[in-house]
C-alpha positions in Angstrom: -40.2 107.7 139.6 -43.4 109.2 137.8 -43.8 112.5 136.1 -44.6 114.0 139.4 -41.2 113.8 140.2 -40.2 116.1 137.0 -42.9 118.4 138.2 -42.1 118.5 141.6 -38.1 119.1 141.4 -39.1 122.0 139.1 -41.4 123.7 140.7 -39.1 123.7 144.3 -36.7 124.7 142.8 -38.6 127.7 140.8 -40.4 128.7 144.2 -37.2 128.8 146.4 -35.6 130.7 144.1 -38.3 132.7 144.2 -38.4 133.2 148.0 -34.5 134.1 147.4 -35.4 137.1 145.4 -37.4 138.1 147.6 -34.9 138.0 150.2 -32.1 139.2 148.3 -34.8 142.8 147.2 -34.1 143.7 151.2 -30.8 144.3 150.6 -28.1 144.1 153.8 -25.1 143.1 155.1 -24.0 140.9 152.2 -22.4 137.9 154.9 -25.6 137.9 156.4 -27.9 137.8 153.4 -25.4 134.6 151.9 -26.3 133.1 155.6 -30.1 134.0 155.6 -30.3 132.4 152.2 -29.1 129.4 152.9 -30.9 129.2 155.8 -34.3 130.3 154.3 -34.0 127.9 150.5 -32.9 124.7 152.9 -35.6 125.4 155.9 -38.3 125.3 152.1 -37.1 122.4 150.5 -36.4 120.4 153.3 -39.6 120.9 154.6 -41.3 120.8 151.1 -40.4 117.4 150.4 -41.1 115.8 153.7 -44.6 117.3 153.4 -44.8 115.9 149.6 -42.5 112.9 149.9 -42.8 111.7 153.4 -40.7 108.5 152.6 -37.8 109.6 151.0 -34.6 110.7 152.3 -33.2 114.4 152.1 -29.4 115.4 151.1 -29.2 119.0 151.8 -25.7 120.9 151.9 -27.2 122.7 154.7 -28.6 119.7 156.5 -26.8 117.0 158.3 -25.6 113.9 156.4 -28.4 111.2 157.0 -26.5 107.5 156.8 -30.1 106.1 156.0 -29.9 107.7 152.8 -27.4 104.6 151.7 -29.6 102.3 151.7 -32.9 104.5 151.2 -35.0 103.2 147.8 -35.0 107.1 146.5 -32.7 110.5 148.2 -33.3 114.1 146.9 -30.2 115.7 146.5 -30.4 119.4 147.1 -28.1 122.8 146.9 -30.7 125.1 148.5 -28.3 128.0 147.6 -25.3 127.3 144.8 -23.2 130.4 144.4 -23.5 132.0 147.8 -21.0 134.7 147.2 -22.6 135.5 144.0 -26.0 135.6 145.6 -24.0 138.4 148.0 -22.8 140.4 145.2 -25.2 143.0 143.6 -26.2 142.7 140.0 -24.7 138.8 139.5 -27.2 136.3 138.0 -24.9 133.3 138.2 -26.3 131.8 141.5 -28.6 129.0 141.7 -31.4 126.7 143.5 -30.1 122.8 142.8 -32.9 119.4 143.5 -32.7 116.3 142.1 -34.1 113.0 142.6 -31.8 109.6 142.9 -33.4 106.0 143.0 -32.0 103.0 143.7 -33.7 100.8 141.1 -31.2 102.6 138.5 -28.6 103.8 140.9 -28.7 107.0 139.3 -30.5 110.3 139.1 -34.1 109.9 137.8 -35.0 113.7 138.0 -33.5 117.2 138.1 -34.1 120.8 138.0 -31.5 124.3 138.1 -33.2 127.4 139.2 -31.8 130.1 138.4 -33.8 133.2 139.5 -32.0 136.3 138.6 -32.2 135.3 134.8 -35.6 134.1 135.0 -35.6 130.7 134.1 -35.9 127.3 135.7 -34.0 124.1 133.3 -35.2 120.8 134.4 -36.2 117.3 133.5 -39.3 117.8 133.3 -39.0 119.7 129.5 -36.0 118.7 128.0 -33.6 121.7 126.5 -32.7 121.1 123.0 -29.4 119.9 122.3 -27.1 123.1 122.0 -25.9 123.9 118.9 -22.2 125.8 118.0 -20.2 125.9 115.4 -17.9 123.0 114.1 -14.6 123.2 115.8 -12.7 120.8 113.8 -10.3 122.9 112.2 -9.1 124.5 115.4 -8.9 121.1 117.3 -7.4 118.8 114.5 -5.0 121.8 113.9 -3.6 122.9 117.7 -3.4 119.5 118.9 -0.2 118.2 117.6 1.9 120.0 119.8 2.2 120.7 123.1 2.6 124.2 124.4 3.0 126.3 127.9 0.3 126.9 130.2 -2.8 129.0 129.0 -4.7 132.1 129.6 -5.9 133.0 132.9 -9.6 132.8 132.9 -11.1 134.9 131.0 -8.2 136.0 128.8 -8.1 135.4 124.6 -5.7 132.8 123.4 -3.8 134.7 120.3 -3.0 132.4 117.2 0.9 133.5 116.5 1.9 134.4 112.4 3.1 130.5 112.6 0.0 129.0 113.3 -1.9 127.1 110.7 -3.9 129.1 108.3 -7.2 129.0 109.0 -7.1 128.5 112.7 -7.7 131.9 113.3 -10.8 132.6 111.8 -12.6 129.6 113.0 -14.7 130.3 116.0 -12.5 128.8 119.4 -14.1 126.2 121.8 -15.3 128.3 124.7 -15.5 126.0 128.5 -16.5 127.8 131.7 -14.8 127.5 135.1 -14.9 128.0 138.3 -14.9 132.2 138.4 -12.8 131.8 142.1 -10.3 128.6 141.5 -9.9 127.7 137.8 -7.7 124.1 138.0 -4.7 124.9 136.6 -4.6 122.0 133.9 -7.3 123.7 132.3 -5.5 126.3 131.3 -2.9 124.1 129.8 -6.4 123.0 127.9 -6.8 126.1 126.5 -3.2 126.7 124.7 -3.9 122.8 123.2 -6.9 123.9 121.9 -7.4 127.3 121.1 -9.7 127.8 123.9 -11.1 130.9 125.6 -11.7 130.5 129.2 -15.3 131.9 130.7 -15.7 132.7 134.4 -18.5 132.0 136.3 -20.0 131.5 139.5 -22.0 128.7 140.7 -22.1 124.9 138.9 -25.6 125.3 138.2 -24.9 128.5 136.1 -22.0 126.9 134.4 -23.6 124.0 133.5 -27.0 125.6 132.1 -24.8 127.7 130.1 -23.9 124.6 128.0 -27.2 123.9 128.2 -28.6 126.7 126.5 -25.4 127.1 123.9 -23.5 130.4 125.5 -20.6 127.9 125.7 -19.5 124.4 124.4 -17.9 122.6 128.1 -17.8 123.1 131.8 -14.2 121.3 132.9 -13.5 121.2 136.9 -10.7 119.6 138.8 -10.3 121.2 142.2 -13.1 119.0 144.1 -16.7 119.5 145.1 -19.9 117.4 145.9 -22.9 115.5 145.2 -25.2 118.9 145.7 -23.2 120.7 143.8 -23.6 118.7 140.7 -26.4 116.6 140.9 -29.2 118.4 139.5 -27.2 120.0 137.0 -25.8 116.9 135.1 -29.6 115.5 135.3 -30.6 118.7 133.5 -27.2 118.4 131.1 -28.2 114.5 130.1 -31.7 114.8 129.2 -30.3 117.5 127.2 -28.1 115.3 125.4 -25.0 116.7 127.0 -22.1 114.8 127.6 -21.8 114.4 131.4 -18.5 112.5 132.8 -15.7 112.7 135.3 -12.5 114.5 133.2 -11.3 110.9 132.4 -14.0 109.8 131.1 -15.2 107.6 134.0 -19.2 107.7 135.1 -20.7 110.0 138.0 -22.2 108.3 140.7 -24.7 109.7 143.4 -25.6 109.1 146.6 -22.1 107.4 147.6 -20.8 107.0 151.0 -18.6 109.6 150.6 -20.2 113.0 149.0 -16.8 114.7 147.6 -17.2 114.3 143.5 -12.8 115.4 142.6 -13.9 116.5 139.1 -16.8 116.6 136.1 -16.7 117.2 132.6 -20.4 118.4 131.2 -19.8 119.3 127.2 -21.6 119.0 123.5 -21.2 115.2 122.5 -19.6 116.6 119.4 -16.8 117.6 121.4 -15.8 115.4 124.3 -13.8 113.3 122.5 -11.5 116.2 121.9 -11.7 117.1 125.7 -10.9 113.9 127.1 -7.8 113.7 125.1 -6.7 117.6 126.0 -6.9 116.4 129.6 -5.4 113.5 129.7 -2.1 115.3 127.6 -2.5 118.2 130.4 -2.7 116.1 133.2 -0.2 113.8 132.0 -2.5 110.8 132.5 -2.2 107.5 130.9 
C-alpha cells in the first residue's frame, strides 16, 4: 500500500457519491432510482479502479464474486450504494458510498473511505478523525449492571430510571449505540435495560459507524448478519480513528474470506467496549 491508496479510496468514494446526487436531483420512481444507483456507483468504481489499479481484484456487492480474489496480493472491497432504501426516501442523509483496500501482506484492510454525500462529507484513512469524545459513563454502567432486567426499549425509545434506581444514575448522561433503523437484533435491546442505554436508528452501516466516528453516539452493536461490503470500509475508517472495532464477542474481523457473510460487529469508544462486551455476552447468554 502507498499513500496513493488513502488518496485514491477517498476520492472514489467522494466522486461516486457525487454522481449519486446527481442522480438522486432527477427525482422518480423511488425502486427505480435504488436500482439506477446501484447500477450507476458500481459501473464508476468498478471501472475506476481497473483503469487506476489494473492488477488488483474488485469486490463489488453489485458485481459477481471473483474466486481470484482469494488468493489475489491486494482486493478492493466496495458497497457502491449502502442504504439503498434510504437513498429512495426523500430528505434521508444516512446512505453511503463504501471502498476499501485489503492486502495480503497483513491480511487485513490497509485503506478505507465512507462517503456520505447528503451530509457532505467523505471520512477516510487518508486524514484520520480524531478520537470521539463523550462523557464518562461510569456511574451509569458500574450502577445498572448488577442486575439483570427484561428486554429493552424498541429503537429509538428512552430507557426511564424507576424511583428505586441508584441515585445518581439519572442525571448522568446514558450510553447512546445505533442500530440497524429496519431489524434491530433483539439482544440489543436487552443491552439497553443493562445499561441505561438509548437506542438510535439509522440507515446504512457506513452512517452508523461514522456517527461514532464523529461523537453523535458512543457504539454501533449488530447481530442479525451482513457482509464484507457492508463493513469493510467503515471499520478501516473506525480504527484509524482509534475506535474499537470487533465481532460482539470480542473476536477479530477478517476480510476477504471465502465466505463474505460477517454474523455480527461491534464498532465503539475504547473507553467503553469493555462494558459492551460484557452486556452482550449477559444478553446473549454466552459463556
Amino acid at each position: 500500500m502507498t499513500g496513493d491508496d488513502h488518496v485514491l479510496a477517498r476520492d472514489l468514494a467522494g466522486q461516486a457519491g457525487q454522481r449519486l446526487l446527481e442522480l438522486r436531483a432527477q427525482g422518480g420512481d423511488p425502486d427505480v432510482l435504488r436500482k439506477a444507483g446501484d447500477r450507476l456507483s458500481h459501473e464508476f468504481l468498478t471501472a475506476a479502479l481497473a483503469g487506476q489499479r489494473p492488477g488488483d481484484v474488485v469486490l463489488s456487492e453489485e458485481g459477481a464474486d471473483n474466486p481470484e480474489r482469494l488468493g489475489a496480493r491486494r482486493v478492493w472491497i466496495v458497497d457502491p450504494l449502502d442504504g439503498t432504501r434510504e437513498f429512495g426516501e426523500p430528505g434521508r442523509t444516512d446512505w453511503a458510498v463504501h471502498v476499501a483496500l485489503w492486502e495480503s501482506g497483513v491480511n487485513d484492510l490497509t485503506a478505507g473511505a465512507v462517503a456520505l454525500p447528503a451530509q457532505d462529507r467523505v471520512l477516510s484513512t487518508l486524514q484520520p478523525p480524531p478520537q470521539p469524545q463523550r462523557c464518562d459513563i461510569d456511574a451509569v454502567i458500574t450502577a445498572t449492571m448488577s442486575h439483570r432486567v427484561g428486554p429493552g426499549p424498541s429503537a429509538g425509545e428512552a430507557v426511564e430510571v424507576s424511583e428505586g434506581d441508584e441515585p445518581g444514575v439519572a442525571s448522568t448522561p446514558r450510553l447512546r449505540i445505533v442500530v440497524s433503523r429496519s431489524r434491530p437484533p433483539s439482544f440489543v435491546r436487552n443491552i439497553s435495560g443493562l445499561i441505561n442505554a438509548e437506542l438510535v436508528p439509522l440507515g446504512s452501516a457506513g452512517a452508523k459507524v461514522a456517527a461514532v466516528v464523529c461523537g453523535e453516539v458512543d457504539a454501533y452493536v449488530h447481530g442479525g448478519g451482513f457482509y464484507e461490503w457492508d463493513t469493510a470500509a467503515p471499520v478501516a475508517v473506525a480504527r484509524v480513528a482509534g475506535l474499537h472495532a470487533s465481532r460482539i464477542d470480542g473476536s477479530a474481523l477478517a476480510y476477504n474470506q471465502p465466505d463474505l457473510l460477517m454474523p455480527d460487529i461491534l464498532v465503539c469508544r475504547p473507553a467503553v467496549a469493555g462494558i459492551l462486551l460484557r452486556a452482550i455476552r449477559e444478553a446473549t447468554n454466552a459463556p
